[in-house]
N, C-alpha and C positions, 0 to 999 in steps of 0.2 A: 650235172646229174644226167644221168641216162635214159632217156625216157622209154626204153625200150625195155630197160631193166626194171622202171617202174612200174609200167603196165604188166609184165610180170609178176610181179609181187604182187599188186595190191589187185590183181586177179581173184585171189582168195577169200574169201569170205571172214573167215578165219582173222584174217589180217587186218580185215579192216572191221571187225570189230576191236582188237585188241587195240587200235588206232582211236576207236570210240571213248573206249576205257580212258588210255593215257591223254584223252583230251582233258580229262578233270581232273588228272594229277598223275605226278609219274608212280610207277608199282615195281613190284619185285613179283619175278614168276609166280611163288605160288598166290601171291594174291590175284596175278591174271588165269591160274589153272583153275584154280577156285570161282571165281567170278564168271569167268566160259566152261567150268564143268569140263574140261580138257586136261588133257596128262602134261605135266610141265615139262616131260622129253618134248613133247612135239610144240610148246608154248615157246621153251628154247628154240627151237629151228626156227618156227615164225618171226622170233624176235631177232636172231640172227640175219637171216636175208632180209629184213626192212633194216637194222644197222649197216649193211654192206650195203645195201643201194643209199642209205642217206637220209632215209625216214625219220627213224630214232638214234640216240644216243645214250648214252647209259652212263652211270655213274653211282660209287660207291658211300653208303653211309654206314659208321658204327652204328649198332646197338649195344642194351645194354649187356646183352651175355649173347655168348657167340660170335663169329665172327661178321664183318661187316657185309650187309647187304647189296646187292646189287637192282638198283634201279635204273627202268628205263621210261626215258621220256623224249615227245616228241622235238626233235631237233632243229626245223625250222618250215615257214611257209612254203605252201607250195601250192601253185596253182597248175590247174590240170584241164583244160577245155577240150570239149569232144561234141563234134558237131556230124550228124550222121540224116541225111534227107537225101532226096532222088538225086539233087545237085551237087552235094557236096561231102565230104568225106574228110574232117580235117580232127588232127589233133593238134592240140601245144600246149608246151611244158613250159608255164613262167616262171621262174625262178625270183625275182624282182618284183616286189610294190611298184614300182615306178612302172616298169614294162608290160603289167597287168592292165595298169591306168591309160596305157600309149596304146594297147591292142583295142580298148574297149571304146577310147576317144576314135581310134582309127573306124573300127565298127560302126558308130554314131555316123562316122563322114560320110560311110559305106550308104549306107541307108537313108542321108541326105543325098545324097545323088542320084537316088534310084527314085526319089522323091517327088524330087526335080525334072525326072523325066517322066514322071507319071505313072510308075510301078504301085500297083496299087496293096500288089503283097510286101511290099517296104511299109509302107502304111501300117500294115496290120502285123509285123513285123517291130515296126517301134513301140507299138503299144501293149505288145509283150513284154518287149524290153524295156518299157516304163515300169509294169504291173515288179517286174523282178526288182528292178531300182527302188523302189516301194517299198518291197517288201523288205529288202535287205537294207533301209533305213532305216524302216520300225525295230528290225531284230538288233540291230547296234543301238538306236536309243534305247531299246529294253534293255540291253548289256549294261549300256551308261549308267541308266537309274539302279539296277539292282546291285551295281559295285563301282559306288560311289569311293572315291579315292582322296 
């Protein structure tokens, strides 16, 4: 994936609410023109440049009268880190569970060594980065319990 192309895209506001939408299930334009109060010429082009970059994906279902709709839905994970301070200036595009898991272990290492020497803003630095770990525990056991499988 392009990550150049991506920050592009999802520049729009637009876009990334339509991205909001298809989190809870895939739709057909005009249930997204309807839903954003947007003309579904311009719902097509949105939906278009997030399919060419890799966002979504689309796909055709019969109904009962008329001809078959086209929906879209999101295509697959993506992780997107942007880190923006006096020191630092980084983006990355992970593509991979695993390599998600390898950046954020590496992070941890990062931050024991700066520990280790006595950085006292690694310190206050991990315990941010606990408080998110936390929180993004609790949000997946809520997941767990409310859809139970």
């Amino acid at each position: 994936m392009d990550m150049e192309a991506l920050l592009d895209v999802m520049g729009c506001r637009t876009r990334r609410e339509i991205i909001n939408l298809l989190r809870e299930e895939p739709r057909f334009v005009s249930q997204i023109s309807k839903e954003l109060k947007i003309g579904q010429k311009a719902i097509i082009e949105h939906l278009r440049a997030m399919e060419e970059v890799g966002i979504l994906d689309s796909f055709f279902k019969k109904i009962e009268r008329g001809r078959p709709r086209k929906y879209y839905n999101i295509s697959n994970d993506i992780h997107l880190s942007i880190i923006i301070n006096k020191n630092t200036f980084k983006i990355d595009l992970i593509e991979e569970d695993e390599e998600f898991f390898t950046s954020e272990w590496s992070r941890l290492m990062k931050i024991e060594t700066r520990i280790k020497k006595g950085d006292e803003g690694a310190v206050k630095e991990l315990e941010k980065l606990i408080k998110v770990y936390e929180s993004l525990k609790r949000k997946a056991e809520k997941i767990l319990e409310e859809n139970p499988l």
